[in-house]
VEXSE-644501 format. One record per residue: residue in one letter; x, y, z of N, C-alpha, C, CB in turn. Coordinates in steps of 0.001 Angstrom, whole numbers. Glycine has a CB too. Example, Ala and Ser with C-alpha at 12.3 -4.5 7.8 and 13.67 -1.06 7.14 Angstrom:
// residues 2
midren,npx,npy,npz,capx,capy,capz,cpx,cpy,cpz,cbpx,cbpy,cbpz
A,13190,-5690,7800,12300,-4500,7800,13200,-3300,7800,11308,-4473,9046
S,12850,-2250,7080,13670,-1060,7140,12900,30,7870,14084,-598,5725
// end
This chain:
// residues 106
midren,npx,npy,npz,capx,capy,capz,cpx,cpy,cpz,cbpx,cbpy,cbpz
X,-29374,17012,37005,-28044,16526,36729,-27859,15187,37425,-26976,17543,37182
X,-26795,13996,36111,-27219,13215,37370,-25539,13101,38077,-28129,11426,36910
X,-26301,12396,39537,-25075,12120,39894,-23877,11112,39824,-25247,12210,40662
X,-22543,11015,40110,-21814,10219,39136,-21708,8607,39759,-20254,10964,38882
X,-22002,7513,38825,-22050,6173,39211,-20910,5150,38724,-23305,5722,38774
X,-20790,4413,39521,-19385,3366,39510,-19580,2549,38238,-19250,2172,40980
X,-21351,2343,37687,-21356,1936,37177,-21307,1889,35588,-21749,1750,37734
X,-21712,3484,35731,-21264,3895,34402,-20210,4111,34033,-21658,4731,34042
X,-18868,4140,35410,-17625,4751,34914,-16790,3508,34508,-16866,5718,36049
X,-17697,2175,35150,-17030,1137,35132,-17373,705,32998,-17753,-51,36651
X,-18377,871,32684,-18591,629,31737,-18269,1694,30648,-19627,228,31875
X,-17830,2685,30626,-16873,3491,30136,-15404,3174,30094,-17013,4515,30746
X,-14891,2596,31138,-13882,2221,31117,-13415,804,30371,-13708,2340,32239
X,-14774,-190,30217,-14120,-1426,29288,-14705,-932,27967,-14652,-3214,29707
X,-15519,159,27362,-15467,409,26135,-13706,834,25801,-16644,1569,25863
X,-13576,1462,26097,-12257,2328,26155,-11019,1508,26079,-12166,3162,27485
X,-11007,612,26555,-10099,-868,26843,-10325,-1615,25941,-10363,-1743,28084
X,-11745,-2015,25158,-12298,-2602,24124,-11871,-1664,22677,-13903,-2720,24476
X,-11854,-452,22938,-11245,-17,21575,-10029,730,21501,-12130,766,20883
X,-9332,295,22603,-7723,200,22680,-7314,-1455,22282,-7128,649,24466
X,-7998,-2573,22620,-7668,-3580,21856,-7418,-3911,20782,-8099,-4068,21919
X,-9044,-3021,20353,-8735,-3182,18761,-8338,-1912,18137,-10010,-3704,17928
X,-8001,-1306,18456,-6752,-445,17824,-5171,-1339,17690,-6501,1014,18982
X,-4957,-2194,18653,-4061,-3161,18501,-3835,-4284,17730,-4008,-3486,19290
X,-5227,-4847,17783,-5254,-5463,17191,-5016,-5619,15534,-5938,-5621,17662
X,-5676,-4528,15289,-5776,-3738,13522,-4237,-3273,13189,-6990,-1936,13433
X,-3478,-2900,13887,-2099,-2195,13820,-1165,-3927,13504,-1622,-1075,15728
X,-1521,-4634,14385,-879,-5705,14214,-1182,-6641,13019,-1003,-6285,15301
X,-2807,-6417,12270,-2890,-7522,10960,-2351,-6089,10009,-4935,-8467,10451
X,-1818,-4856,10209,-1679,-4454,8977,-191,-4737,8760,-2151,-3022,8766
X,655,-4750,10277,1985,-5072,10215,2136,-6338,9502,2571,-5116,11517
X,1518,-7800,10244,1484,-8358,9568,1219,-8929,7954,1308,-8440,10132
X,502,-8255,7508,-190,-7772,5825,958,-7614,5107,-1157,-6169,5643
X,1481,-6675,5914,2749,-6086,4725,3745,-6937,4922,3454,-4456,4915
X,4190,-7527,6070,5250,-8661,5793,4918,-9730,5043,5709,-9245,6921
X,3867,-10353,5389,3398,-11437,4537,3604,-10655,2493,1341,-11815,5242
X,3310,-9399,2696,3495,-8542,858,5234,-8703,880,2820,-6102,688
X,5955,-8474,1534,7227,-8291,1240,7918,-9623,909,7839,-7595,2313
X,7191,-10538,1820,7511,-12169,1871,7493,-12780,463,6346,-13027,2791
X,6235,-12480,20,6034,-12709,-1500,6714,-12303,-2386,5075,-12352,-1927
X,6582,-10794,-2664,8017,-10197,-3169,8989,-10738,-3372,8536,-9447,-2554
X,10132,-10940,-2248,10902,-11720,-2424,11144,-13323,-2696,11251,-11394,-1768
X,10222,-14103,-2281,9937,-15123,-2850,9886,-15620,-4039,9261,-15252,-2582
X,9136,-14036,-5100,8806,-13959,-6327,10498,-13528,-6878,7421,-12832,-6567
X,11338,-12918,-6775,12484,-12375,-6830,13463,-13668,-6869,12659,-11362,-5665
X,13578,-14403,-5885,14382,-15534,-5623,13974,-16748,-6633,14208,-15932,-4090
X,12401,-16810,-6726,11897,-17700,-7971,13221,-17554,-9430,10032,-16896,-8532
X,12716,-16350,-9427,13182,-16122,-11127,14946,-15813,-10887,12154,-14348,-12073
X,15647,-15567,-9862,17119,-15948,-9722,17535,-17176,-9858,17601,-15652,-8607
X,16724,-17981,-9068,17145,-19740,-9078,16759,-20025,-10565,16070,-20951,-7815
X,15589,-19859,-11258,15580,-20436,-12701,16936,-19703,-13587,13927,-20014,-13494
X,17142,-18676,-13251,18122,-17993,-14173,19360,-18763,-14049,18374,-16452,-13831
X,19550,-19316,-12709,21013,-20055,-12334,20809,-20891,-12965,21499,-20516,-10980
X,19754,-22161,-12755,19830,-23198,-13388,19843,-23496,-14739,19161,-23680,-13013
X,19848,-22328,-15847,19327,-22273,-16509,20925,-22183,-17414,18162,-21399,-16318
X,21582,-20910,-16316,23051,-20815,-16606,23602,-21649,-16340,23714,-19991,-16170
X,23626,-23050,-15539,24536,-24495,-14994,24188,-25278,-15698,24400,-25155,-13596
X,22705,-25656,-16738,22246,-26462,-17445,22856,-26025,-18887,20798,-26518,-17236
X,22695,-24831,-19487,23146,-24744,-20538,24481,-23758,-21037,22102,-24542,-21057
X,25378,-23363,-20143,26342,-22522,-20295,26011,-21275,-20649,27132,-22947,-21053
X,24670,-20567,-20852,24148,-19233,-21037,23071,-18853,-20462,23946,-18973,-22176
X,23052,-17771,-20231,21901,-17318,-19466,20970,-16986,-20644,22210,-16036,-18418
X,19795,-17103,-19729,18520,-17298,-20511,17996,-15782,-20886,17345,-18188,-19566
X,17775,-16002,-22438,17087,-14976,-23118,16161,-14358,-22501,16583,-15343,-24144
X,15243,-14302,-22006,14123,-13825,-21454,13351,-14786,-20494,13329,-13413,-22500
X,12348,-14024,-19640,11492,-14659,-18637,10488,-15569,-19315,10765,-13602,-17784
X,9928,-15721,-20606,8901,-16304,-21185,9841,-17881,-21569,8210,-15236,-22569
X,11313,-17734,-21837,12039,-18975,-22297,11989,-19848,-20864,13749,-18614,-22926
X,12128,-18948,-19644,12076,-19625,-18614,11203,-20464,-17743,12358,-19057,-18181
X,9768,-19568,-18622,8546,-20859,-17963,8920,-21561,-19008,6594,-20613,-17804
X,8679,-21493,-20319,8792,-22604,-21309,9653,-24032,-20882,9492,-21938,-22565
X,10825,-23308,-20129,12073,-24465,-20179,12118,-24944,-18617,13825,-23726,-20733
X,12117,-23864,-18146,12355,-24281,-16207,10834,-24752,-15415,12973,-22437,-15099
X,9843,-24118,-16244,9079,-24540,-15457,8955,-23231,-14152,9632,-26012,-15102
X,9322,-21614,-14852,9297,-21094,-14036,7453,-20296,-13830,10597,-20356,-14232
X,7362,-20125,-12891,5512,-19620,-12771,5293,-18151,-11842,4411,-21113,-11686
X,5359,-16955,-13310,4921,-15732,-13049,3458,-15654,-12612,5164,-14969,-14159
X,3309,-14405,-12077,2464,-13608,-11364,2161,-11858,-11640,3003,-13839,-10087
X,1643,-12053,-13268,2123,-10344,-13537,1079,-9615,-13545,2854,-9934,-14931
X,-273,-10211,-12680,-1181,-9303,-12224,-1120,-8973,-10589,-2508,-9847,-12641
X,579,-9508,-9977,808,-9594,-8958,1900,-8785,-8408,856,-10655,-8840
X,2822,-8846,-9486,4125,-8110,-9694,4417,-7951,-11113,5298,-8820,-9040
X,5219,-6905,-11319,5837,-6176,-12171,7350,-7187,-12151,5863,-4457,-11660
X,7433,-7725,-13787,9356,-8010,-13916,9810,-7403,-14549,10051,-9176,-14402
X,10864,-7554,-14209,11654,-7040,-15042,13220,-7616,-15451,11658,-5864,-14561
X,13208,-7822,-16680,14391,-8819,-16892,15418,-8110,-18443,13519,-10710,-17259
X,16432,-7990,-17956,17190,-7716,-19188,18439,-8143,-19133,17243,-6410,-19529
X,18760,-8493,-20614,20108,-9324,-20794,20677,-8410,-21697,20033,-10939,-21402
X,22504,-8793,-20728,22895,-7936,-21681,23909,-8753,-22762,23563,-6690,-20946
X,24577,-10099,-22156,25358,-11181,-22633,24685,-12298,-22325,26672,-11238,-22138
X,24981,-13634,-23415,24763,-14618,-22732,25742,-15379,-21378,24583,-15326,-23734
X,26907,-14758,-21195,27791,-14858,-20301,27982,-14189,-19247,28599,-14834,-20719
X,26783,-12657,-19274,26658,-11752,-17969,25531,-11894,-17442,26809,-10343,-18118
X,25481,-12336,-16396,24417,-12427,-15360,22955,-10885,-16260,25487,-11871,-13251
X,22063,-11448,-16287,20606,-10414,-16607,20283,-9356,-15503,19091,-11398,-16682
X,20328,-8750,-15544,19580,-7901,-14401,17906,-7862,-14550,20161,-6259,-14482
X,18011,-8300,-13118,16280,-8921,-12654,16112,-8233,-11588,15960,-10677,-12212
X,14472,-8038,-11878,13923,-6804,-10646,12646,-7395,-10770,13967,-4826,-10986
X,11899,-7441,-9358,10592,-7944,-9344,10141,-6611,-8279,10416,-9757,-8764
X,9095,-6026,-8960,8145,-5184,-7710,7231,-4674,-7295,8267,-4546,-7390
X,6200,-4397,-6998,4996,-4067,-7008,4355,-3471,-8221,4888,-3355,-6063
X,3222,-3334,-8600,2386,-2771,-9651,2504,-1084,-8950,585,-3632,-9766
X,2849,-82,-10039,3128,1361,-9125,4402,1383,-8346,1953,1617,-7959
X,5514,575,-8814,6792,979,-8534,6762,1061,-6939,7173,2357,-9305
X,5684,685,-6117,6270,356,-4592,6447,-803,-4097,5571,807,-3631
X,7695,-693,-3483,8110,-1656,-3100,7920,-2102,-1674,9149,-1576,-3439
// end
């Protein structure tokens, strides 16, 4: 049996410290991951609100669909990125717009 050394306990102890780091470390790029996903999200969300406004201040109606809006605004989807969703119900009532993950998570 052997007997117990400083030096092995010492080097037990920075493995242990070494993969408590990176247990931290990994926790922190996944936190980060998903904010940077939510960031986009909404980014993508606010895109297609601002074309819809301008679209309603430029021509007194809101815009038929998301495809009139790249055509005309110059707006630039992402639909292997997100899911839209756009429906009109007047040209005088605001569309209801939803942007959100592929699989409905948001």
């Amino acid at each position: 049996m052997r007997r117990f050394s400083w030096k092995m306990a010492g080097s037990l102890v920075a493995v242990l410290v070494s993969v408590l780091v990176l247990l931290a470390v990994g926790r922190s790029l996944a936190r980060l991951n998903e904010h940077s996903r939510e960031a986009g999200l909404q980014a993508a969300e606010d895109a297609v609100e601002r074309a819809v406004m301008q679209c309603y201040a430029l021509e007194g109606a809101y815009p038929p669909s998301l495809t009139y809006l790249e055509a005309n605004y110059g707006l630039i989807l992402d639909p292997d990125r997100y899911v839209y969703q756009y429906e009109t119900v007047a040209d005088n009532i605001h569309p209801l717009v939803g942007v959100q993950f592929p699989g409905g998570s948001d």
